[in-house]
LODRENKE-239580 format. One line per field, with one value per residue (C-alpha): x, y, z. Coordinates in pm, 1 decimal. Layout:
! residues N
xx: X, ...
yy: Y, ...
zz: Z, ...
//
This chain:
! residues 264
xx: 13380.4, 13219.1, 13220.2, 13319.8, 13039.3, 13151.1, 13166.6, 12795.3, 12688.7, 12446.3, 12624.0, 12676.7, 12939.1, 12778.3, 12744.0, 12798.1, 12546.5, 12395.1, 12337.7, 12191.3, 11950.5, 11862.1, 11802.8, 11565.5, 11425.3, 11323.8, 11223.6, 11258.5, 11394.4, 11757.4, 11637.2, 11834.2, 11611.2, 11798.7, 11780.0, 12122.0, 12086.2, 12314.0, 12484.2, 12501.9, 12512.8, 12471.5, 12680.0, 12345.1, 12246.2, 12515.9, 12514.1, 12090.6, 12193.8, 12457.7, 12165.1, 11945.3, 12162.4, 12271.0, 11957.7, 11825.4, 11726.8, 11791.8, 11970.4, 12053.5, 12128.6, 12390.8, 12325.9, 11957.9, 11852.7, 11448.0, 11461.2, 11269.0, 11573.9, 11584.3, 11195.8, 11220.4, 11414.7, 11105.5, 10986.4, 11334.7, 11421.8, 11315.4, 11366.6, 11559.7, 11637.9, 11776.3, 12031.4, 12066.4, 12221.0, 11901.3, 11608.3, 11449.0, 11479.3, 11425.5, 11080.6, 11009.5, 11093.1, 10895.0, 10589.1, 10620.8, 10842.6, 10768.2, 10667.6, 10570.1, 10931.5, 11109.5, 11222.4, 11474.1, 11710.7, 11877.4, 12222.8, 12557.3, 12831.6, 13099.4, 12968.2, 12912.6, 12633.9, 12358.6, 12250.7, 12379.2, 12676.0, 12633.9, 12240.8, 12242.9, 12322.2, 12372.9, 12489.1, 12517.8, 12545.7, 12418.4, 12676.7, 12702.2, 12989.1, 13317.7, 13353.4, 13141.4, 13367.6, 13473.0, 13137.6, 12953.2, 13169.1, 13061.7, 12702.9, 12676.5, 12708.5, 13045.9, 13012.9, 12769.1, 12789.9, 12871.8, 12876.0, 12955.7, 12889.2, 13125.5, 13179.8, 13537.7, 13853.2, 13894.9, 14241.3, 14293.5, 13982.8, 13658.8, 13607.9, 13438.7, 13214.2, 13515.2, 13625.9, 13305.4, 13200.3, 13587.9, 13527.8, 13140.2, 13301.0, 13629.8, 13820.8, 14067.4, 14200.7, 14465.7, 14542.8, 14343.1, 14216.5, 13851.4, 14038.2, 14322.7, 14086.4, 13906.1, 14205.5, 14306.2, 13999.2, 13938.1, 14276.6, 14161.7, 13786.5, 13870.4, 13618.6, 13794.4, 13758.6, 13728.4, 13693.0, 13680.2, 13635.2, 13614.5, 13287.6, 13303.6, 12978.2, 12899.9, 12580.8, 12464.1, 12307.6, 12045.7, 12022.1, 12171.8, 11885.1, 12050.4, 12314.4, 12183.6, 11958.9, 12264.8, 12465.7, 12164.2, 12136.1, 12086.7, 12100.1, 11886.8, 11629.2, 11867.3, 12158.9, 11975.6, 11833.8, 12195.3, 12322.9, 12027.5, 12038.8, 12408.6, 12544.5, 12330.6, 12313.5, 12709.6, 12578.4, 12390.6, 12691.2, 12895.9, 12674.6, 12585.5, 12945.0, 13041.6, 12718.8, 12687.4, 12344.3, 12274.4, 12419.5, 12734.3, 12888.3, 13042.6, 13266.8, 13181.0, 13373.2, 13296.1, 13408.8, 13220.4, 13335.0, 13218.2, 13350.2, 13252.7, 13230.4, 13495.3, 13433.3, 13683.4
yy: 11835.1, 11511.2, 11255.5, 10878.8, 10690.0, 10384.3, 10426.0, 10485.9, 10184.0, 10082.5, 10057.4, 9789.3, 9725.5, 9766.3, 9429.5, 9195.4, 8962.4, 9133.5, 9430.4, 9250.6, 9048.8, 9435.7, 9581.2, 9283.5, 9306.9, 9675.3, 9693.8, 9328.9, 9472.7, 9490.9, 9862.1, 10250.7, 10471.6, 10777.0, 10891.1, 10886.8, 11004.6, 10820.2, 11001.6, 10718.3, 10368.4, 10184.9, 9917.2, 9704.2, 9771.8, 9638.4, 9324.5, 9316.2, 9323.9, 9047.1, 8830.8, 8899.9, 8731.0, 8456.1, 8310.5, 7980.3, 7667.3, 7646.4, 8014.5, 8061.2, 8386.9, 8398.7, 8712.8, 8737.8, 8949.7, 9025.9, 8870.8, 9126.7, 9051.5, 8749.2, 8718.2, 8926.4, 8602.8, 8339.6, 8440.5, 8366.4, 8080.8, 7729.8, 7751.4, 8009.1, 7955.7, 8292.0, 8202.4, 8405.5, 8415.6, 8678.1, 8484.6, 8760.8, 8892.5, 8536.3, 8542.7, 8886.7, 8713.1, 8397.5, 8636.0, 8857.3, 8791.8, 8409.8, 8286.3, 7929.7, 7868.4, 8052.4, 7910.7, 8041.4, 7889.5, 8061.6, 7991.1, 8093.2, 8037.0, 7988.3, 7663.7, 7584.5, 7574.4, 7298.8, 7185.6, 6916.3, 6912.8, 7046.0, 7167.4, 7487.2, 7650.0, 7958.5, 8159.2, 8523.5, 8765.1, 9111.6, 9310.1, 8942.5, 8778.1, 8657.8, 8328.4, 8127.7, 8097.2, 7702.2, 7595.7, 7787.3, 7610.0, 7273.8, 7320.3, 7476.2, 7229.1, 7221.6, 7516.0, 7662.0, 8078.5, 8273.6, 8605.9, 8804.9, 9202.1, 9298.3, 9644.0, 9761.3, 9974.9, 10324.2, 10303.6, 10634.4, 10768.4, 10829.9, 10933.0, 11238.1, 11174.0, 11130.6, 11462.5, 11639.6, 11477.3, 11410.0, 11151.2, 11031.8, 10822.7, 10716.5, 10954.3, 10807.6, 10499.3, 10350.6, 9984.3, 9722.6, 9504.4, 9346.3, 9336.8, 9103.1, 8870.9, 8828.8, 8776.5, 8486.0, 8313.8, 8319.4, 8145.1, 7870.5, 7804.7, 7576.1, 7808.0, 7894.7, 8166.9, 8441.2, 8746.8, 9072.4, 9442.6, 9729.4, 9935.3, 10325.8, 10482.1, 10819.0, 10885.6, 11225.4, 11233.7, 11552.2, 11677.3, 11644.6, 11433.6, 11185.4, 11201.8, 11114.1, 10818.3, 10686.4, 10761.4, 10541.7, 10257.5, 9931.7, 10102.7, 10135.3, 10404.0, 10483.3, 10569.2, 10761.8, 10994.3, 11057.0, 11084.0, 11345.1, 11558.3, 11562.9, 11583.0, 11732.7, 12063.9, 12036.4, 11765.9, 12009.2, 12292.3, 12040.1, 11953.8, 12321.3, 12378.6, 12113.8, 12043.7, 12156.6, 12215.8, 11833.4, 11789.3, 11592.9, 11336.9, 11025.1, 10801.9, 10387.5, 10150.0, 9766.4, 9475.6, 9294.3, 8885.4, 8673.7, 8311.8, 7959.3, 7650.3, 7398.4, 7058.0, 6868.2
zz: 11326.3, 11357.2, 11615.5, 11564.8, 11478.2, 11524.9, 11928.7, 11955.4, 12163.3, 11893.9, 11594.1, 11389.0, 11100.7, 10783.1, 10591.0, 10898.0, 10992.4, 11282.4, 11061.6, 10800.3, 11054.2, 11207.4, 10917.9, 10789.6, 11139.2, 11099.5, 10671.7, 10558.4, 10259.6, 10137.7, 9963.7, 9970.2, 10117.5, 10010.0, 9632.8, 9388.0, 9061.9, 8814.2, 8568.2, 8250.2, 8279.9, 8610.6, 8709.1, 8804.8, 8465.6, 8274.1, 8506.0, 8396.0, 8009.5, 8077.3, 8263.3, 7964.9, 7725.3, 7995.7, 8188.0, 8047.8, 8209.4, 8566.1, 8786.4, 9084.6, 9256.0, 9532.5, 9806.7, 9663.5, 9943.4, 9960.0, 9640.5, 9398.2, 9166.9, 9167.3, 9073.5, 8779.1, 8565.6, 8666.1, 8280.9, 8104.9, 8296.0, 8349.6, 8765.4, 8967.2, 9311.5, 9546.7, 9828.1, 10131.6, 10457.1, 10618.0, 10697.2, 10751.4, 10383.8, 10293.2, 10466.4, 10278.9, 9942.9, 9965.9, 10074.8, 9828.8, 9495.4, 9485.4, 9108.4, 9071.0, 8972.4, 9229.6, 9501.1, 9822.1, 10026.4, 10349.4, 10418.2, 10424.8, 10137.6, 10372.8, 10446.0, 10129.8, 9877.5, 9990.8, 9599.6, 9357.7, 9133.2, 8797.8, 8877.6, 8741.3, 8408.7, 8543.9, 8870.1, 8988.4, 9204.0, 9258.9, 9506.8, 9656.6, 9848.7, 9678.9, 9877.8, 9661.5, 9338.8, 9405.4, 9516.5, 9185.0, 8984.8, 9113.2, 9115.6, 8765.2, 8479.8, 8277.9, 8053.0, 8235.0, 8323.9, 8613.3, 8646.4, 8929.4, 9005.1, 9343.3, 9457.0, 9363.0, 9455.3, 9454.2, 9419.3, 9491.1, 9301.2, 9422.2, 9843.8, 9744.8, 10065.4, 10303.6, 10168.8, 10197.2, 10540.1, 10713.9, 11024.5, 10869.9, 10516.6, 10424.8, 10197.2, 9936.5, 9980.6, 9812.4, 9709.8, 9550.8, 9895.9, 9698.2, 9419.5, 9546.3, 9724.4, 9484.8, 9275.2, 9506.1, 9506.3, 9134.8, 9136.8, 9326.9, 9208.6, 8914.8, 8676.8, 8349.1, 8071.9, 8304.1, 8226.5, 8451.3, 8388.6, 8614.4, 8628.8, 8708.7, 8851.5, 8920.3, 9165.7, 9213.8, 9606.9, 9593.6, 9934.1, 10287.6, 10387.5, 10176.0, 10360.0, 10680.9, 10545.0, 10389.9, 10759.3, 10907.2, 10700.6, 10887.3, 11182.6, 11511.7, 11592.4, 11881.2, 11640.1, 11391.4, 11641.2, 11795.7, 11438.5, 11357.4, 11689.7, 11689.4, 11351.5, 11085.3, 11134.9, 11072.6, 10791.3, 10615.0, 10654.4, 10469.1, 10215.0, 10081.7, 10105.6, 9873.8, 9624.8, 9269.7, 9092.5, 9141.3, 9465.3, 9574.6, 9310.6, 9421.0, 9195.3, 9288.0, 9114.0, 9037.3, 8946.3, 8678.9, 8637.4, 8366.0, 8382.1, 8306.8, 8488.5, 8418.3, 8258.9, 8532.6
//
């Protein structure tokens, strides 16, 4: 019904970092433009409530994007510093969600993170990579906090998408990839007391138009035209087909992690 996606000459892989750099290029903003409806407790949320009894002193947020997050601690905490690998959403944060004790670095954890040992008292991310573990537990202080919000595995569950739109989402999936990798990095950080649960999320998306924006994400003007003119007409089909009074549900998982930083 639908055709690959992924052969359009203009796509890019969600997530990499020539889709990150387009789709600072074309927004400067790490923001959905389609509207989900969550039904109970977000997973961002419960990571927010653990923050608000966490932040103190000195934070810094790993994967801070345009950094409107990262802003909203400059009250709680002594400093805060948001590390990124997109200049361009690094630009978009010191422009616009800069308090006089922000700060933001661009960079990449996979070489490392460029600050002192022991300099912060607590670290995070939102949705952020998993290959900072070792490093956060050398630049927060012994003792110090780290908590970490990653998306999850279906395991099975969730796909609801991949059934609803077969060829446009992945359906199903079984196994526990994030889960193992981050599994194996955890093992090898050093940080101790750690403690993970898994988050389960349901999202209402209202319309087909939803759809599409999330199809387009990141992308080029190029690909979202194609993706318009040649598949939402059969997008739309789909989606009445499938939606309840609220629209389509999708199940998300995540992994919450709260650890601390050794005193080695």
């Amino acid at each position: 019904m639908f055709p690959d996606l992924s052969a359009h000459p203009e796509f890019v892989n969600g997530q990499s970092m020539p889709w990150c750099e387009q789709l600072a290029g074309r927004t400067g903003r790490y923001e959905y433009p389609w509207t989900a409806n969550v039904e109970g407790l977000a997973a961002e949320t419960v990571l927010t409530e653990k923050l608000v009894a966490a932040v103190q002193g000195r934070v810094l947020d790993v994967g801070c994007g345009h950094g409107e997050y990262t802003n909203r601690w400059a009250e709680q905490a002594v400093e805060v510093v948001g590390f990124d690998m997109t200049k361009g959403f690094i630009q978009t944060a010191n422009e616009q969600y800069r308090s006089a004790n922000v700060r933001y670095v661009a960079g990449s954890t996979k070489q490392g993170l460029p600050f002192p040992d022991h300099c912060f008292d607590v670290a995070y991310t939102k949705k952020g990579p998993t290959s900072w573990y070792k490093e956060g537990n050398r630049v927060v202080r012994p003792g110090g906090s780290l908590i970490m919000l990653h998306p999850g595995d279906g395991n099975g569950e969730g796909g609801e998408l991949g059934e609803a739109f077969p060829g446009l989402f992945a359906g199903p999936a079984s196994g526990t990839p994030t889960l193992d990798r981050i599994q194996e990095r955890l093992a090898v950080s050093g940080l101790t007391d750690i403690r993970m649960s898994v988050l389960k999320e349901l999202v209402w998306l209202p319309a087909a138009d939803d759809i599409l924006a999330l199809l387009c994400f990141g992308q080029s003007d190029g690909f979202s035209q194609y993706v318009s003119e040649t598949c939402f007409n059969d997008i739309k089909t789909q989606f009445d087909k499938h939606a309840e009074a609220r629209g389509i549900r999708t199940t998300g998982f995540y992994y919450l992690i709260e650890a601390k930083a050794s005193f080695k």
